[in-house]
C-alpha positions in Angstrom: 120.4 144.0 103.7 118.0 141.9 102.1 120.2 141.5 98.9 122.6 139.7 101.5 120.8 136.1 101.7 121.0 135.8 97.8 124.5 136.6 98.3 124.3 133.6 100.9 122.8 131.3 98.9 125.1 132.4 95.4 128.3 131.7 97.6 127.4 128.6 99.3 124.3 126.8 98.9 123.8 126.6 94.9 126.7 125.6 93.7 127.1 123.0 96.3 123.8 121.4 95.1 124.3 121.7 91.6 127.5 120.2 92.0 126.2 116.9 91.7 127.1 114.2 92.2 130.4 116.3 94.5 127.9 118.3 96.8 127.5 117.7 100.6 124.0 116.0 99.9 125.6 112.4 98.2 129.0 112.7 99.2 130.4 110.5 101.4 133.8 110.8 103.4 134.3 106.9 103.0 138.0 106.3 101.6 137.1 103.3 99.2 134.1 105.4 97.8 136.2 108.1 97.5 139.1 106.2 95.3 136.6 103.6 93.5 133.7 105.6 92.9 130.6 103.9 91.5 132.1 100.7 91.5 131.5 100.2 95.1 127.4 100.3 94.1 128.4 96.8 93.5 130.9 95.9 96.6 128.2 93.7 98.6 129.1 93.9 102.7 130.5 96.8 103.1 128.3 98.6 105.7 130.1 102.1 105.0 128.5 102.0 101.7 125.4 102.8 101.8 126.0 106.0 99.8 126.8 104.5 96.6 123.6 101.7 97.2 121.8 100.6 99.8 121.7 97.1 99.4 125.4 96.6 99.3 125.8 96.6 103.6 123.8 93.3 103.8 126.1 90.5 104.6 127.8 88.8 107.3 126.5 88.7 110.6 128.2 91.9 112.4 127.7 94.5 114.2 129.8 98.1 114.0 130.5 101.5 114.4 133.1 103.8 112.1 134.1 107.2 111.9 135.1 109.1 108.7 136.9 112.2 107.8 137.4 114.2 104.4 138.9 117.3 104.0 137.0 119.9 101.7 139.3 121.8 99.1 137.5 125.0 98.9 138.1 127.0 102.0 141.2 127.0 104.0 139.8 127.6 107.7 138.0 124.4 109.3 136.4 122.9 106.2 135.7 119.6 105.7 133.4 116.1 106.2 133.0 114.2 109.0 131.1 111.2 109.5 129.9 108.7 112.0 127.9 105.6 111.9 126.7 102.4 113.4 124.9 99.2 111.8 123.9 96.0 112.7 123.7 92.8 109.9 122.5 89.4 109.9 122.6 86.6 107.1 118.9 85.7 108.2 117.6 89.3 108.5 119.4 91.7 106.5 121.1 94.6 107.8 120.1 98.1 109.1 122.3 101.2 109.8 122.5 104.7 110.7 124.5 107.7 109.5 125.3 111.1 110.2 127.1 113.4 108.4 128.6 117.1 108.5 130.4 119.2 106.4 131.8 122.4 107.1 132.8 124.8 104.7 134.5 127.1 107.9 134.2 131.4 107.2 134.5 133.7 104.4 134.8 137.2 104.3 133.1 139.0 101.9 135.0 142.1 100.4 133.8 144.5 98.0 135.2 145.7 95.0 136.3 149.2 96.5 137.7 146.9 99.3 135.4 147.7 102.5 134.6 144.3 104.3 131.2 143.1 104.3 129.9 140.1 105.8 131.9 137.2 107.4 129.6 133.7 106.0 129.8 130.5 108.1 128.3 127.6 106.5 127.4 124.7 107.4 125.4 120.9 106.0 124.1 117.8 107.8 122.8 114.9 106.5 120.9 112.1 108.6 120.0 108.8 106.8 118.8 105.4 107.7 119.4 102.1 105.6 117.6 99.0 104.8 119.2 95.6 103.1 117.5 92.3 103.3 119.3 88.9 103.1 120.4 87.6 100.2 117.3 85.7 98.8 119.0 83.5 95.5 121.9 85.7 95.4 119.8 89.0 95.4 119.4 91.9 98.1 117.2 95.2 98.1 117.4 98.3 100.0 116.4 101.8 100.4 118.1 104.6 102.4 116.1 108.0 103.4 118.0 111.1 104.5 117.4 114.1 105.3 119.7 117.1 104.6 119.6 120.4 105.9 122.0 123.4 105.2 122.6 126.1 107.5 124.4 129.6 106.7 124.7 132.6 109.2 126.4 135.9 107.5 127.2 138.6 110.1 127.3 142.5 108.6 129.2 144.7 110.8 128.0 148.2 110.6 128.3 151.8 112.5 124.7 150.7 114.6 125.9 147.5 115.8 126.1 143.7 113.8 123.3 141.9 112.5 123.0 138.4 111.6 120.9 137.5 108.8 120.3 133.6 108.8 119.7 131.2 105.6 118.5 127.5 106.6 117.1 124.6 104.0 116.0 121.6 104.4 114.9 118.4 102.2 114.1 115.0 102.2 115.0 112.0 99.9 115.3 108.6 99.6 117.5 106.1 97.2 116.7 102.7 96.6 118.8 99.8 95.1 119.6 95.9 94.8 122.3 93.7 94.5 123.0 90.2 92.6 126.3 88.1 93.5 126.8 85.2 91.1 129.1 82.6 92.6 132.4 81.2 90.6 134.6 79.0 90.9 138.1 80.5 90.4 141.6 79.6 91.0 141.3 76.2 91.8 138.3 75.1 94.3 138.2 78.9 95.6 134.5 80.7 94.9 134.7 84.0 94.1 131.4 86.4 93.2 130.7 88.2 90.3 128.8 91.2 91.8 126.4 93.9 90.0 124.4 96.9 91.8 122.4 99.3 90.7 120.8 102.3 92.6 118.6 105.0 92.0 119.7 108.2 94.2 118.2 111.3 95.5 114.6 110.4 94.5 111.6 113.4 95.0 112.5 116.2 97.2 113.6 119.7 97.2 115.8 122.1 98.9 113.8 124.6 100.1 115.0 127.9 102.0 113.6 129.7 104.5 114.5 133.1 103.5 114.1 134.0 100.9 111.4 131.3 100.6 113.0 129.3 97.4 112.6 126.0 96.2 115.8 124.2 94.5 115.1 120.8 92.5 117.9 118.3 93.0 119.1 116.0 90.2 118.2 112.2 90.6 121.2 109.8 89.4 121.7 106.3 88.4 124.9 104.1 89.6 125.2 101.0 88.3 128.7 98.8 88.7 129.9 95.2 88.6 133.0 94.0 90.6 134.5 90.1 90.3 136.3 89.2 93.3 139.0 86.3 92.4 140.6 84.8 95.6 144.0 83.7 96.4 143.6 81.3 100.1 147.0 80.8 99.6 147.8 84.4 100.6 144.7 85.2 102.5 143.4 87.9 100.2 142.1 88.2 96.9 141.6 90.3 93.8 138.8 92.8 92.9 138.2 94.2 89.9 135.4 95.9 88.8 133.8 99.0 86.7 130.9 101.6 87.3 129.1 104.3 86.3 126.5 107.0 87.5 124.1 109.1 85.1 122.0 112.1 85.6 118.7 110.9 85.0 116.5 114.5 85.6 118.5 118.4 85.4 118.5 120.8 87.8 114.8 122.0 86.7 113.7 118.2 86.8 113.0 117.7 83.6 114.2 114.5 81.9 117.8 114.2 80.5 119.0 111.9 77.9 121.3 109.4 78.9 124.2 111.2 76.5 124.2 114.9 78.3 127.7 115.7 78.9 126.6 117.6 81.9 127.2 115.5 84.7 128.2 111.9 84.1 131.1 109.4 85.0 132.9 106.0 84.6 134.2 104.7 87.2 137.3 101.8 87.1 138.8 99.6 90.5 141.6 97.5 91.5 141.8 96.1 94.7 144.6 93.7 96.0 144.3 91.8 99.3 147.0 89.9 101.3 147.3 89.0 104.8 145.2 92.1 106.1 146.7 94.8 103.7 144.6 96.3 100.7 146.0 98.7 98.1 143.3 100.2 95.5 143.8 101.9 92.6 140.8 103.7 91.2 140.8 105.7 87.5 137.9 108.6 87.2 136.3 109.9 84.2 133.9 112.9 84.1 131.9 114.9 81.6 132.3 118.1 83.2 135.1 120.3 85.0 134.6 120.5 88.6 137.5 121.2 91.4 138.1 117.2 91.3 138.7 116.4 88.0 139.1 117.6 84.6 136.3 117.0 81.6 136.7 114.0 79.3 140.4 112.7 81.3 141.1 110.2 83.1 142.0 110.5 87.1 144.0 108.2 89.0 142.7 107.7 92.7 144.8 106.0 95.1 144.0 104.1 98.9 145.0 101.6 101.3 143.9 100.0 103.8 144.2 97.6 107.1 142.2 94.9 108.1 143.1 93.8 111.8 141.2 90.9 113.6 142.0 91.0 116.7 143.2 87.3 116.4 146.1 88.3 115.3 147.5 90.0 118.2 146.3 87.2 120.5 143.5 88.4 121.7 140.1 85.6 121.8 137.8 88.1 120.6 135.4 88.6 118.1 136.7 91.8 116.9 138.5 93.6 114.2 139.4 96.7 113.6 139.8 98.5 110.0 141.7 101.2 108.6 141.7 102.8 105.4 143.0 106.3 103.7 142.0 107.3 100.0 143.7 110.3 97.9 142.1 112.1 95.1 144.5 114.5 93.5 142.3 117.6 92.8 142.3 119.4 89.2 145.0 121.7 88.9 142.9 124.2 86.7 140.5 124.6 89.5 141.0 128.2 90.3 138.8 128.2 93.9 140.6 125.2 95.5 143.3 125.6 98.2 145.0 122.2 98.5 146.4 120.0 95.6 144.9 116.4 97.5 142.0 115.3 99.1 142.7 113.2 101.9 140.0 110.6 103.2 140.4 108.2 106.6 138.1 105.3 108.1 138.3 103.9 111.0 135.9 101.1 111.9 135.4 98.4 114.6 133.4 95.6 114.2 132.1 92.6 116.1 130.9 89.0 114.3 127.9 87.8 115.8 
C-alpha cells in the first residue's frame, strides 16, 4: 500500500510537470495561445493572455469576463481544461485580472501484469493567478502574474476487507513577470500600425511539493520573448499580424542552469493573423526540440484558428458591448503512443464592455 502514491505520482503528477512548457501548471486553454504560441508574449490587449506575459492585457479601457475550454489528449473519460476569468483595464491605470483554471485528467484503472485490477486514479489540477499591467508609459508596459497551483490525486484499491483511498495533494507557488514595447508606424497610407515585442520570464522560485510522500519537485523557469507587427487595412476594417516567438528553458528540472542551446525543451513559434469586418483566421507553424504528444522533435507544426469579433453595434443594439469567439486546432503527433484523439480542440468565449 504505501508503494501506491509513487505509483500516483509516476502516472500523473511527474510527467505532467516535467512536461514543460505542455503541463497543467503554464498551459492555457486560450485558442489564439494555443495556435500562435509564443508569439502572443507580444500581442499587447489581449486580456486572455496573461499566460504567455503579463503585461500584454493592458490596453483599452474595458472591462470582461471569458470562459475557455481545451480538451486533453491523454485520457478518454472527462479530461480536459477549463478556464474562467474576469479583468478590468484602463489607459490611465493599467489593467488587473483574475483567473482560474482546472484540468482534469478523468480515471484510470490500473491493471497488473497477470491482469488483476488495482486501483482506479482520478486526478485532478488547479491553478489560481492574479495579473498586474500598468499603462503604457512611452510605449512600454510591465507586469507580474502570481499563481498558485495545486494538484490533487485520489487512487481507490479495492480489496477482500473493504476499499481504501490513499490520497496524493501538492501545492506550489510562482510568479512571472514581463514587459511590453509597441513602436508606432505608419503603414499603408496614413494608417498607424505597432511593431510589438514582449518578453516574459515564467514560473519564477517555487516547488511542487507533496504531501505524501513528503517530496519536493523543482519546476523549470522559461523565457518567451516574440515580436508581432500589425499592418492595418481601414478600408476593410481589419488588419494584418504577423509576428514570431520563442520560449527557452532557462534552469532543468534539478534547477541548475541550462545553456541557451539544450535541445531539451525549446520552441519557435511563427503567426499570421488576417482581420476583416469582425472575422479572423490564424495560422500558426510550431517548432520543438523535443517529442511530446503535440508535436514531433526538430518539425514544423501547422496550428490553425478563427475567430469572431461581434460589437453589439452591429446587430442594432446601442450598447457598449461585444462579444468574441474563437476556436484553435493543434493536430497532435501521430507517433504519440499514449494519446486518444488526433486534434486538440480549443474554444473562447468572451464579453466585454468599453468604459
Amino acid at each position: 500500500m504505501r508503494l501506491l502514491p509513487f505509483f500516483v505520482l509516476s502516472l500523473f503528477s511527474f510527467p505532467l510537470i516535467q512536461a514543460q512548457p505542455l503541463g497543467p501548471l503554464n498551459t492555457t486553454p486560450d485558442p489564439r495561445t494555443s495556435v500562435l504560441g509564443s508569439v502572443q508574449s507580444a500581442k499587447v490587449g489581449d486580456a486572455t493572455a496573461w499566460g504567455s506575459n503579463p503585461a500584454t492585457i493592458a490596453d483599452s479601457s474595458t472591462v470582461g469576463a471569458f470562459l475557455s475550454n481545451r480538451n486533453a489528449p491523454w485520457i478518454k473519460d472527462g479530461s480536459g481544461y477549463s478556464e474562467v476569468g474576469f479583468w478590468w483595464s484602463n489607459r490611465s491605470y493599467g489593467a488587473v485580472s483574475m483567473n482560474y483554471s482546472h484540468l482534469n485528467l478523468g480515471e484510470l484503472q490500473q491493471v497488473f501484469h497477470n491482469g488483476q485490477a488495482g486501483a482506479k486514479v482520478r486526478s485532478y489540477h488547479n491553478l489560481l493567478s492574479a495579473t498586474f499591467a500598468s499603462p503604457s508609459i512611452e510605449g512600454f508596459r510591465v507586469g507580474g502574474t502570481v499563481k498558485q497551483f495545486t494538484t490533487n490525486t485520489l487512487a481507490v484499491l479495492a480489496s477482500d476487507s473493504g476499499t481504501a483511498s490513499l490520497p496524493v495533494h501538492a501545492s506550489g507557488i510562482w510568479i512571472d513577470v514581463g514587459a511590453t514595447y509597441q513602436l508606432p508606424l505608419t503603414l499603408h497610407g496614413n494608417a498607424e500600425g505597432p511593431l510589438s515585442f514582449g518578453v516574459a520570464v515564467r514560473d519564477i522560485g517555487g516547488e511542487m511539493i507533496y504531501d505524501e510522500p513528503s517530496i519536493r519537485t523543482p519546476v523549470p523557469a522559461w523565457l518567451n520573448l516574440g515580436a508581432a507587427l500589425t499592418i492595418p487595412f481601414p478600408e476593410f476594417e481589419g488588419a494584418f499580424v504577423v509576428g514570431i516567438g520563442t520560449l527557452l528553458q532557462l534552469t532543468s528540472v534539478d534547477n541548475q542552469p541550462n545553456p541557451i542551446g539544450d535541445n531539451r525543451q525549446n520552441q519557435v513559434d511563427a503567426g499570421l493573423e488576417l482581420q476583416a469586418y469582425g472575422l479572423l483566421l490564424r495560422l500558426g507553424l510550431h517548432h520543438q526540440t523535443a517529442d511530446d504528444a503535440y508535436a514531433q522533435a526538430a518539425t514544423l507544426t501547422p496550428r490553425y484558428g478563427f475567430g469572431l469579433n461581434l460589437p453589439m453595434y452591429r446587430l442594432g443594439i446601442n450598447a457598449p458591448m461585444t462579444l468574441d469567439f474563437d476556436y484553435g486546432l493543434l493536430p497532435l503527433n501521430p507517433r504519440a503512443s499514449f494519446t486518444t484523439e488526433q486534434n486538440v480542440h480549443a474554444l473562447q468565449l468572451r464579453m466585454s464592455f468599453l468604459l
